[in-house]
DRENPA-996279 format. One record per residue: residue number from 1; residue in one letter; z, y, x negated of N, C-alpha, C, CB in turn. Coordinates in pm, whole numbers. Glycine has a CB too. Layout:
BEGIN
NODE;NUM;A;Z;Y;X;Z;Y;X;Z;Y;X;Z;Y;X
...
//
This chain:
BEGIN
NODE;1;X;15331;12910;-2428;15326;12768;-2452;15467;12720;-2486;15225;12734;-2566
NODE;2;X;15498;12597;-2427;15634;12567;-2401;15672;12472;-2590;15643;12446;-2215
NODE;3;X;15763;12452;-2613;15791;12398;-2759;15747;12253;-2745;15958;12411;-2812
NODE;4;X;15790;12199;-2634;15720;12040;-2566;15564;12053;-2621;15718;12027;-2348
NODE;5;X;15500;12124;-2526;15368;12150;-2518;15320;12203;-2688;15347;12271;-2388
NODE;6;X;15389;12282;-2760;15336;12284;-2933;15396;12111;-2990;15448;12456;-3054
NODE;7;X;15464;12048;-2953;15484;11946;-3030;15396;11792;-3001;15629;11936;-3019
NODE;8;X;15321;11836;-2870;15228;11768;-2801;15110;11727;-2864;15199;11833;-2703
NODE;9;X;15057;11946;-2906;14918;11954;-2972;14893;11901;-3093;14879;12077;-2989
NODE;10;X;15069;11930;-3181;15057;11918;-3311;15072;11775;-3342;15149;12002;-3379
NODE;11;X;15124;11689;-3269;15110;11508;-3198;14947;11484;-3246;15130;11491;-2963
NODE;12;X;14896;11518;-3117;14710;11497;-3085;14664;11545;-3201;14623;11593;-2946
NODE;13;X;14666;11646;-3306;14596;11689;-3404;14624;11613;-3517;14612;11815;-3422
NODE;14;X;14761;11570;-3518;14813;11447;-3616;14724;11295;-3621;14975;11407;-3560
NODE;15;X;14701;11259;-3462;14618;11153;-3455;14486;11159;-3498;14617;11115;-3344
NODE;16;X;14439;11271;-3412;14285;11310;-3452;14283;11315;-3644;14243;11502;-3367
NODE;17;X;14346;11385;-3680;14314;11390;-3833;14356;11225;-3960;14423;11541;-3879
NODE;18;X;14445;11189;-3840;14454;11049;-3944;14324;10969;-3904;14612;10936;-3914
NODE;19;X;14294;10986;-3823;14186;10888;-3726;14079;10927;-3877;14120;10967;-3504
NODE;20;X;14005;11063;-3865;13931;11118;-3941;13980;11074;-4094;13931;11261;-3905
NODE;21;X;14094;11067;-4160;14087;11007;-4316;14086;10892;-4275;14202;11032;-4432
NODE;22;X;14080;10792;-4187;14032;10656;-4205;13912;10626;-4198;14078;10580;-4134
NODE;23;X;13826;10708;-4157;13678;10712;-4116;13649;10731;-4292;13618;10863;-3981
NODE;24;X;13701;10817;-4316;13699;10867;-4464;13718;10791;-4538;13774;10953;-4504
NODE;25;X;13829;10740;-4560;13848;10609;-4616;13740;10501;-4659;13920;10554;-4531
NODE;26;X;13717;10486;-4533;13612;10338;-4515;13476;10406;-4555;13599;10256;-4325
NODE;27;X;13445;10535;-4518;13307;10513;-4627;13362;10545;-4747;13164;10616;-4606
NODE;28;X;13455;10589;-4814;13458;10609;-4959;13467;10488;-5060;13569;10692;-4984
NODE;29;X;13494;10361;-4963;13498;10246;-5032;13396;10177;-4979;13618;10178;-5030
NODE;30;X;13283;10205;-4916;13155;10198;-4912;13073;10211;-4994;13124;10249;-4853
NODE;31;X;13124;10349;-5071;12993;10394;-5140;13081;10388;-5274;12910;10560;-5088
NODE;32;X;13221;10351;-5310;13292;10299;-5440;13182;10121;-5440;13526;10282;-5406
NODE;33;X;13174;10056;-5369;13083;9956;-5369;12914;9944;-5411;13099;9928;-5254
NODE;34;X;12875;10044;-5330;12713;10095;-5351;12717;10142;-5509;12661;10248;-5233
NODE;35;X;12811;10221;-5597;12824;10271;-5752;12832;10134;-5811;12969;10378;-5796
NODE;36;X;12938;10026;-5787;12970;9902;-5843;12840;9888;-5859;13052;9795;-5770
NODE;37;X;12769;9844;-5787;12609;9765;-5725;12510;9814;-5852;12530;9847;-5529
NODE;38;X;12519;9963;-5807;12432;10045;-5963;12432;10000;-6086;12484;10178;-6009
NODE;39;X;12558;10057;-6069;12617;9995;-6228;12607;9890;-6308;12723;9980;-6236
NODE;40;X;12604;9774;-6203;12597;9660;-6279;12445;9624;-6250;12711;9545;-6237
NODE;41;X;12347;9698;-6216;12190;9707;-6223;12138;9777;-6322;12132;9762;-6112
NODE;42;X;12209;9891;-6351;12176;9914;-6498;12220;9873;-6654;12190;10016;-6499
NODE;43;X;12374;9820;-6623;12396;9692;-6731;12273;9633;-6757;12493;9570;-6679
NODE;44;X;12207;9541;-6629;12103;9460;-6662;11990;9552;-6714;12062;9374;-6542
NODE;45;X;11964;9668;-6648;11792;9677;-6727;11851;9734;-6883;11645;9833;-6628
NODE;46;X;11980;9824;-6887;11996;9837;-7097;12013;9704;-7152;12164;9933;-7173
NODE;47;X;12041;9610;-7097;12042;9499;-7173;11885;9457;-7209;12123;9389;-7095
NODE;48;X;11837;9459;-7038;11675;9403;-7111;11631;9475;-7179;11555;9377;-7032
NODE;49;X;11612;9653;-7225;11589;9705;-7313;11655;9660;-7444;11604;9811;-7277
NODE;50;X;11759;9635;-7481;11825;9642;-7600;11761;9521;-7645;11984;9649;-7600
NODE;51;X;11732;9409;-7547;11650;9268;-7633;11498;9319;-7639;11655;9087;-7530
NODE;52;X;11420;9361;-7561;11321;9417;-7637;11306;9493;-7727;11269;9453;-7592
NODE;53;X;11398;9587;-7750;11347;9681;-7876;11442;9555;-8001;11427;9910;-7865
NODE;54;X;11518;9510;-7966;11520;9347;-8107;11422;9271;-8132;11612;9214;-8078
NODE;55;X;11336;9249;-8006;11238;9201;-8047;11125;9197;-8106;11229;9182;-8010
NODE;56;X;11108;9339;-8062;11002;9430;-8153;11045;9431;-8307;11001;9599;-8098
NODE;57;X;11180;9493;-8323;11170;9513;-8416;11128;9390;-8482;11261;9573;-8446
NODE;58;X;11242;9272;-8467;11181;9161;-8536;11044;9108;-8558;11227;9080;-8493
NODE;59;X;10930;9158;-8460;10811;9132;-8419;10720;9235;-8492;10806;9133;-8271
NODE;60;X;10654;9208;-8630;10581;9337;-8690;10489;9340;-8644;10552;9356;-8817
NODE;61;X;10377;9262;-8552;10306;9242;-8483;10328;9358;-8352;10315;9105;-8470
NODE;62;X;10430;9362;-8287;10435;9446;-8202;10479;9537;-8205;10461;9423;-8133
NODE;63;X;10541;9568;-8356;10555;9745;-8373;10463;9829;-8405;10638;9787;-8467
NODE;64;X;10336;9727;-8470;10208;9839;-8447;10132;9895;-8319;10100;9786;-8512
NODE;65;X;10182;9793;-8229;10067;9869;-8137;10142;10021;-8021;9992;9711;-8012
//
């Protein structure tokens, strides 16, 4: 194999692999988005927990049952 011809392959394997971390890329800030999404879905339900168990407590009525 001629030095042309290794600087050719190692060219094409350069493209192919950047090609591949951009593919990479773009879902990793896909699914950095889909965690955001979570996250701020479970903010909301500990919050609605944290006002119900205030409310209870405040509520002696509903800490007996």
């Amino acid at each position: 194999m001629a030095v042309s011809e290794k600087i050719l392959e190692m060219l094409r394997s350069s493209m192919i692999l950047s090609d591949k971390v951009g593919r990479i890329t773009d879902e990793v800030k896909a699914l950095s988005e889909d965690v955001r999404q979570l996250d701020r879905r479970i903010v909301r339900l500990e919050t609605y927990v944290e006002i119900g168990n205030k409310q209870r407590a405040n509520n002696p009525i509903l800490e007996n049952s």
